[in-house]
C-alpha positions as CSV (number, residue, x, y, z in Angstrom):
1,X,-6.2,-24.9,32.6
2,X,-3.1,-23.1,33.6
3,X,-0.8,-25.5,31.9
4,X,-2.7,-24.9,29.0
5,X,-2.5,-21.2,29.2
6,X,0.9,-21.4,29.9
7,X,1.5,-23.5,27.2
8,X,-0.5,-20.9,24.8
9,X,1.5,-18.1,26.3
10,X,4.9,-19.4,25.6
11,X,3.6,-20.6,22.0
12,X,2.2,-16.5,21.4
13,X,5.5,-14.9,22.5
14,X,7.8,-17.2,20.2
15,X,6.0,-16.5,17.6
16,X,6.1,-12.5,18.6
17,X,9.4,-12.8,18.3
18,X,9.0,-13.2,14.4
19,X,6.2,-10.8,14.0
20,X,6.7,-7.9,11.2
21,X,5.2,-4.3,12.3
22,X,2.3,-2.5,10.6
23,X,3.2,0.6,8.3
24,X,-0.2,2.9,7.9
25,X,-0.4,4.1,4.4
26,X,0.6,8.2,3.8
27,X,-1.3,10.9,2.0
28,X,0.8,11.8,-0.7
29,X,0.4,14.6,-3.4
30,X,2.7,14.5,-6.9
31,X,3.7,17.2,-9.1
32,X,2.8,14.9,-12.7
33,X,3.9,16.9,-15.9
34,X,1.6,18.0,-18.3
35,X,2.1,15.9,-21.9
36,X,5.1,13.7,-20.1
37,X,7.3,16.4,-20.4
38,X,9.2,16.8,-17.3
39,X,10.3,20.5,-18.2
40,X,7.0,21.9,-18.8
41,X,3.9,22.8,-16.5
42,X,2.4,20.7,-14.1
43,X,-0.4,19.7,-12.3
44,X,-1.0,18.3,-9.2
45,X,-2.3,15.0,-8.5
46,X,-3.3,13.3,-5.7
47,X,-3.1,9.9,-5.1
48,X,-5.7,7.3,-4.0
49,X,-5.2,5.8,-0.6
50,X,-7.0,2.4,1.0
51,X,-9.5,2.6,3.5
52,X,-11.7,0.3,4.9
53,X,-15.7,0.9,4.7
54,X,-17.7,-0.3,8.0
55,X,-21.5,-0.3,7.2
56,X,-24.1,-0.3,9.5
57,X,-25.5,-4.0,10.0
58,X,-24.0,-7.0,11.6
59,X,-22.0,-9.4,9.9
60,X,-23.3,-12.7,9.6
61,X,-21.8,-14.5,12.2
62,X,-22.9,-12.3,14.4
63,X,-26.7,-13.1,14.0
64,X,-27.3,-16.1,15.8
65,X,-29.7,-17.5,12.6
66,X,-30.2,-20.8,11.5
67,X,-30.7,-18.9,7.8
68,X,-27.4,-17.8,7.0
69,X,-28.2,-17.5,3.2
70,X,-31.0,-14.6,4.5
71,X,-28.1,-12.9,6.7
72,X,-25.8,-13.5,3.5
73,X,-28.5,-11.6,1.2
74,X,-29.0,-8.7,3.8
75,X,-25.3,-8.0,3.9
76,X,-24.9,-8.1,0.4
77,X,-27.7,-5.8,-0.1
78,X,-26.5,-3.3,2.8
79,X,-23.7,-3.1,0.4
80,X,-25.7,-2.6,-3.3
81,X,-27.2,0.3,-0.9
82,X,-23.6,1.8,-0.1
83,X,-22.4,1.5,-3.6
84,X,-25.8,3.3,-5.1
85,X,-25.4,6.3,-2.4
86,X,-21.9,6.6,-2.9
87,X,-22.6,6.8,-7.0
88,X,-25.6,9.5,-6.1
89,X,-23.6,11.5,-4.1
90,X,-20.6,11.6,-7.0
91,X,-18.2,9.8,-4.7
92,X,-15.4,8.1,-6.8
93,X,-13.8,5.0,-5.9
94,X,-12.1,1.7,-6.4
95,X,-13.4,-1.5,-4.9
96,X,-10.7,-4.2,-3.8
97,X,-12.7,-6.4,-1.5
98,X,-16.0,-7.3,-0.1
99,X,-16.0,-8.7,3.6
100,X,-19.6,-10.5,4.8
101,X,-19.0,-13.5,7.4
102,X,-17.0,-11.9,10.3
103,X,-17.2,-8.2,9.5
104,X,-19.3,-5.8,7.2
105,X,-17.5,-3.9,4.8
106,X,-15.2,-3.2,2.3
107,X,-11.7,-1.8,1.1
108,X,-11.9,0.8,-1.0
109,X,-9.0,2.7,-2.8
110,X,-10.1,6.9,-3.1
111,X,-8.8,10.1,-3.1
112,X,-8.3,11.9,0.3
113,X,-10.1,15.0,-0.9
114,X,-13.3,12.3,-1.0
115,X,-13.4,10.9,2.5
116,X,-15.4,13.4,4.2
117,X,-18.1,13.0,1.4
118,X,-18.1,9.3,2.1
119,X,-18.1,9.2,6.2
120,X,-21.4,11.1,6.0
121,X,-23.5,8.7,4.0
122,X,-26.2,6.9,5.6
123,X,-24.7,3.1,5.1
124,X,-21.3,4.3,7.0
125,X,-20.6,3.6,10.7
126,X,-16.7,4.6,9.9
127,X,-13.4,4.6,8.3
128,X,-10.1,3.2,8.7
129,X,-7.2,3.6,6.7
130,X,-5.9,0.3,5.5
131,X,-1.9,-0.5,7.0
132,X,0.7,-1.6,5.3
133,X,2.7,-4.4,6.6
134,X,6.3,-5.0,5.6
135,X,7.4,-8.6,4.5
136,X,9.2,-10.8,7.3
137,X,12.9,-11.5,7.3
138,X,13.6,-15.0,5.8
139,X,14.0,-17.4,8.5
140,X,16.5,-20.2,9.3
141,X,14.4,-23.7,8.7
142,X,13.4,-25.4,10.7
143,X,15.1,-29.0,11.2
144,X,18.9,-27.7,10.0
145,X,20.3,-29.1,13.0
146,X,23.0,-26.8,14.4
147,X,21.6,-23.8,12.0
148,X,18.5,-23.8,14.0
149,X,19.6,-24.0,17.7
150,X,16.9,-21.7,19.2
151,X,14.5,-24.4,17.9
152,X,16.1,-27.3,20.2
153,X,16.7,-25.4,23.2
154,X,13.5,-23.4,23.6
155,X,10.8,-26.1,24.8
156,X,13.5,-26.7,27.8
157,X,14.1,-23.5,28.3
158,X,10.8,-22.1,28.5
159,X,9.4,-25.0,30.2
160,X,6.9,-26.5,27.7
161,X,8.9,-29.8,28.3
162,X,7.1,-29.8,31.5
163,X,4.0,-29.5,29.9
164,X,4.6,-31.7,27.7
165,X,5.4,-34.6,29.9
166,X,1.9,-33.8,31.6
167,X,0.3,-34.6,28.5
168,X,-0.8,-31.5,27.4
169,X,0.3,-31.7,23.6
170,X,-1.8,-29.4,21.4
171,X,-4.0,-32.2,20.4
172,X,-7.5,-31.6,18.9
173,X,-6.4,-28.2,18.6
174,X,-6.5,-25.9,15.3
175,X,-4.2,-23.3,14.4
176,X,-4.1,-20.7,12.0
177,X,-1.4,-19.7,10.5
178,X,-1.3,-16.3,8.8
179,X,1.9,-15.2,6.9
180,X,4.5,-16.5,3.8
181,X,2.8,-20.0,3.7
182,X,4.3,-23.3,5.3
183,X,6.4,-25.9,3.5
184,X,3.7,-28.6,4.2
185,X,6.5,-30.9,2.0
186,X,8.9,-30.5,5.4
187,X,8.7,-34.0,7.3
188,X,8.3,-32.0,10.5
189,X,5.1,-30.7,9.6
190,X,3.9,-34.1,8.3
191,X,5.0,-34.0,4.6
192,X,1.8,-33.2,3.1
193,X,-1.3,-31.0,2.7
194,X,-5.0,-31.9,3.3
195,X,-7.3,-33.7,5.5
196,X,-5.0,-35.9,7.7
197,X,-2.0,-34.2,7.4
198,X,-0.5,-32.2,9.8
199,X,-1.3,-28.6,8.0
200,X,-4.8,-29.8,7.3
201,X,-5.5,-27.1,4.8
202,X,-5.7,-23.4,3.9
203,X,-4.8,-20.6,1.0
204,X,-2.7,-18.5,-0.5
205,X,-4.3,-14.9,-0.8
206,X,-1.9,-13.5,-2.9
207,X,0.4,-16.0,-5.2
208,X,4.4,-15.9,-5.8
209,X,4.5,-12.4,-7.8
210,X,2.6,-10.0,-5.3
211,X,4.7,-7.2,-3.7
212,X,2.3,-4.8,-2.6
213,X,0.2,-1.9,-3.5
214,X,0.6,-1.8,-7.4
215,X,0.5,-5.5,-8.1
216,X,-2.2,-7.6,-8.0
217,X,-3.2,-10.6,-5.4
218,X,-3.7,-13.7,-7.6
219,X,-5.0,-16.1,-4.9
220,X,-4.8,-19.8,-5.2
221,X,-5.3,-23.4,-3.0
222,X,-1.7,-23.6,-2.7
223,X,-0.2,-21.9,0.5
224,X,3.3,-23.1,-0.1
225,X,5.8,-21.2,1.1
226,X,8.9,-19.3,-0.6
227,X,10.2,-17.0,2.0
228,X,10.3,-19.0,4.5
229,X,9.1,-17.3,7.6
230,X,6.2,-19.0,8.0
231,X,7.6,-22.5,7.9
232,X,9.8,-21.6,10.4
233,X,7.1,-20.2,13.0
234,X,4.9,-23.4,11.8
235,X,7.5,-25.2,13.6
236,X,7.8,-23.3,16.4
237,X,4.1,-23.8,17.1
238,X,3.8,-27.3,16.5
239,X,6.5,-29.5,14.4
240,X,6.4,-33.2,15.6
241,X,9.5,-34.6,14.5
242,X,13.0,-33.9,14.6
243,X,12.0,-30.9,16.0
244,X,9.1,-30.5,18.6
245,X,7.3,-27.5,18.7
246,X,5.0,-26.0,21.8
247,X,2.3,-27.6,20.9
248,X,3.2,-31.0,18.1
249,X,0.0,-32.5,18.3
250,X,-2.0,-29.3,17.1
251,X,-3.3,-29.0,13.3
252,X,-2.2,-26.2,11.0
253,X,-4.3,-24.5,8.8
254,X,-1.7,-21.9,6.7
255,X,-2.8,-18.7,6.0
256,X,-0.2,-17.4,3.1
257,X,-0.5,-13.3,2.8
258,X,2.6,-12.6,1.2
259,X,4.1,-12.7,-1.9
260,X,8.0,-13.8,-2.5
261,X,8.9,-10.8,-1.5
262,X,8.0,-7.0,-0.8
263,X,5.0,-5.8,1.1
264,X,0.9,-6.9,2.0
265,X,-2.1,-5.0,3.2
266,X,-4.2,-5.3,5.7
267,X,-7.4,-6.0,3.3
268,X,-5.6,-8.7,1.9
C-alpha cells in the first residue's frame, strides 16, 4: 500500500507541476453611453457575474437508493421549486447549467445588486461565485525524444522505476483526465479511442472555438486535443511506449475543458 501511495504521490506532483491557477470572477460596473454615442450622457450598467446555486437536498449519489430515477425526479423538482421562487420574488437571471448526480445545483449568470435577494430564498443552502481558470501553456509532446527530456529522466529520478520493477503498474486503474483533451492518435497512449484502447473514453465540454466567458461551450464526443497540454500530462501519468509514464498500465478517460485557446470556468 505504500508503494502504491507513493506511486500516486509522485504521479499527483508531476502533474502539479502543469496545473493552471484559478482566477475568481470581479464585480465590474461600466459607464455605457446612452444612443451609442460616446460623447453624450451615460448610464451605468452593471454587469452579470456567475455564481453557483446550492439547493437544499442531496444529490443523487448521495442517497444510497436502488431508485435512482425517484432521486433523479426529486432533484429536478427541488430545482422547478428554485426557479418558481426566484420568478415570484422578481429575481432575474441566466441559467447556464444544471448539476443532479454528484452535487445539487446550478450556475447562474445575475447581477450583483440580486444576490442578497437570491441567498434568502427557501431552496438556497448558499452561493459561490464561479472562478475563472486561465488556459495552460502549450506543452512539449510527449515522445520528441531530446525535446522532452524531463519525460525520460523522471521515473528514475523520482523512483517510480522502483515501483515499477515491483510490479505495481497502474493496472485496473482509471484515470480521469480533465484539461485540453489528449491526442488518443499518439502511439504512446495506444493510438486510439474507445473501449480497449488505452484512453478508454470521455468528452469534450467545450469544442475548438470556446475562449471563455462570452462564447459559447459546444460540447461534443471528441476530446481531442489542440493545445496540447493535456497530452503531455496524459503521458506523464501513464504513456506505455516509447515513453513510460508513473503509472502505463492505467486507463485514461480525457476530460477536455478547454477550448484552443483563451480561458474556462469552473461550471464548465
Amino acid at each position: 500500500m505504500k508503494r502504491i501511495a507513493g506511486l500516486a504521490i509522485v504521479a499527483l506532483f508531476l502533474v502539479l507541476l502543469t496545473v493552471p491557477v484559478g482566477v475568481g470572477p470581479t464585480a465590474e460596473q461600466v459607464r455605457r453611453p446612452i444612443g451609442g454615442d460616446p460623447g453624450g450622457p451615460s448610464v451605468t450598467v452593471e454587469k452579470m457575474e456567475t455564481w453557483f446555486v446550492e439547493l437544499a437536498g442531496a444529490p443523487v449519489a448521495e442517497i444510497l437508493d436502488a431508485d435512482a430515477a425517484r432521486q433523479l425526479d426529486r432533484v429536478k423538482k427541488e430545482k422547478d421549486d428554485f426557479r418558481r421562487a426566484a420568478r415570484a420574488a422578481k429575481i432575474p437571471f441566466v441559467e447556464r447549467f444544471a448539476y443532479d448526480t454528484l452535487w445539487n445545483g446550478l450556475s447562474i449568470r445575475i447581477a450583483p445588486r440580486h444576490l442578497l435577494a437570491l441567498s434568502r430564498l427557501p431552496e438556497v443552502v448558499d452561493l459561490y461565485p464561479v472562478g475563472r481558470i486561465e488556459a495552460p501553456e502549450p506543452a512539449t509532446p510527449i515522445g520528441a525524444g531530446a525535446t522532452a527530456p524531463e519525460l525520460f529522466t523522471a521515473i528514475g529520478m523520482t523512483g517510480v522505476s522502483v515501483v515499477h520493477a515491483a510490479g505495481f503498474t497502474g493496472d485496473g486503474i482509471r484515470i480521469a483526465v480533465m484539461d485540453t483533451g489528449v491526442d488518443y492518435h499518439h502511439p504512446d497512449l495506444g493510438g486510439g479511442f474507445g473501449p480497449g484502447f488505452k484512453v478508454a473514453g470521455g468528452w469534450d465540454f467545450v469544442g475548438n472555438a470556446y475562449t471563455g466567458p462570452g462564447t459559447q461551450p459546444v460540447a461534443d464526443p471528441n476530446p481531442d486535443d489542440c493545445g496540447g497540454h493535456g497530452t503531455h500530462v496524459a503521458g506523464i501519468l501513464a504513456a506505455n511506449g516509447t515513453v513510460k509514464g508513473v503509472a502505463p498500465e492505467a486507463t485514461l478517460m480525457a476530460y477536455r475543458v478547454f477550448g484552443c485557446q483563451g480561458v474556462t470556468e469552473d461550471d464548465i
